[in-house]
C-alpha positions in Angstrom: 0.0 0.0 0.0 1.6 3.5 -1.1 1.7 6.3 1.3 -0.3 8.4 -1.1 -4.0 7.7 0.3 -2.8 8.3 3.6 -1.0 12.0 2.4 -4.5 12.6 0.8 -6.7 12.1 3.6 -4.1 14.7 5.8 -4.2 16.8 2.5 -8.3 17.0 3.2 -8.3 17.2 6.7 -6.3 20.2 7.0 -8.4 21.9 3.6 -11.5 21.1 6.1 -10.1 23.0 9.3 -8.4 26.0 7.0 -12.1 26.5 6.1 -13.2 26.2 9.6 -10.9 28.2 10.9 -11.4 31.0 8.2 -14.9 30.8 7.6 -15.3 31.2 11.4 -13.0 34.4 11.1 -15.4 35.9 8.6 -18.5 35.1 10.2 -17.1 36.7 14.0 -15.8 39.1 12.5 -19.3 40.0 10.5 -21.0 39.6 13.7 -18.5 42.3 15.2 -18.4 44.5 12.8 -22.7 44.5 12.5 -23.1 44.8 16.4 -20.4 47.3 16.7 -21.1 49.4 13.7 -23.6 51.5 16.3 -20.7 52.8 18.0 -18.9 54.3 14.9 -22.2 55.9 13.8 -24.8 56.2 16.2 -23.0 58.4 18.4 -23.7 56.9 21.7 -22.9 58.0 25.5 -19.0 57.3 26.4 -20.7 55.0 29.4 -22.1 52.5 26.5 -19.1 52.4 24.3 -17.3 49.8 26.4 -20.1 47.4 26.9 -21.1 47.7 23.6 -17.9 46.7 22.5 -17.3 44.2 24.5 -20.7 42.7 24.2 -19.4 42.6 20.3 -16.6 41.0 20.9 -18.3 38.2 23.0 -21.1 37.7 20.3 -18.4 37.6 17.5 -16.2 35.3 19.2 -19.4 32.7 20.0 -20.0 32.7 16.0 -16.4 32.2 15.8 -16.5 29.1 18.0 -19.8 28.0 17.1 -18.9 27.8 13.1 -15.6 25.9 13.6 -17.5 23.2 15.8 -20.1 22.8 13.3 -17.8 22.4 10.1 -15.4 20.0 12.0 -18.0 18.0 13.5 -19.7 17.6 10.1 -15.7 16.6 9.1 -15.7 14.2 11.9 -18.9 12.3 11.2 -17.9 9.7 8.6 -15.1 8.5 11.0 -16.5 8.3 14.1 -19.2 6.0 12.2 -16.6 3.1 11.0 -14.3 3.1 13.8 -11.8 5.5 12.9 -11.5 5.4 9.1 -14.0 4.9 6.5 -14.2 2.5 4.0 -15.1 2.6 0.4 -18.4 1.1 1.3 -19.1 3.4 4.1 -18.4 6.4 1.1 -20.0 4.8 -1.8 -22.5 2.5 -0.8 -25.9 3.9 0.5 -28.6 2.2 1.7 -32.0 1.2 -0.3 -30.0 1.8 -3.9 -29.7 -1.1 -6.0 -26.7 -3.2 -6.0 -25.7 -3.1 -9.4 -26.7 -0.7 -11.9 -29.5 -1.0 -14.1 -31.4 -3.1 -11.8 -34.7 -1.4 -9.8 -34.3 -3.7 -6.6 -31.6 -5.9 -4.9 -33.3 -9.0 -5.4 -34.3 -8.5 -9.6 
């Protein structure tokens, strides 16, 4: 067995968490940027500036968290299913289609 399956599955595994990790990024920092904007613009009180900042912060570093848990965990699924590693089966094969092609049922 060559090393190159193995290199591949790494290879997608680290694709999957750079997109976690930077979709995540966009997505707190959209959340900052929305809650915060009030502060640029709105002119408010010197007393609410703080809060309202940090309140930001918090909200965009939940949607941070939140989005990297959901894409790794949607990652994670098809392993935790066969043990560890999937098999070509578990990828491929899906239950109620007919076994071979061209045929309506399993048992035609």
């Amino acid at each position: 067995m060559s090393p190159a399956p193995r290199r591949a599955e790494r290879d997608a595994i680290t694709v999957e968490i750079m997109f976690a990790l930077v979709s995540g990024g966009f997505l707190g920092a959209a959340g900052f940027l929305m809650l915060g904007s009030p502060v640029l613009w709105a002119g408010l009180p010197d007393a609410w500036k703080g809060p309202w900042l940090t309140v930001s912060a918090v909200v965009g570093g939940v949607l941070f968290v939140v989005r990297v848990v959901r894409v790794l965990r949607v990652l994670r699924r098809p392993y935790v299913a066969s043990g560890g590693r999937p098999s070509v089966r578990d990828v491929v094969w899906r239950p109620g289609q007919p076994s071979q092609p061209g045929r309506t049922s399993p048992d035609s």
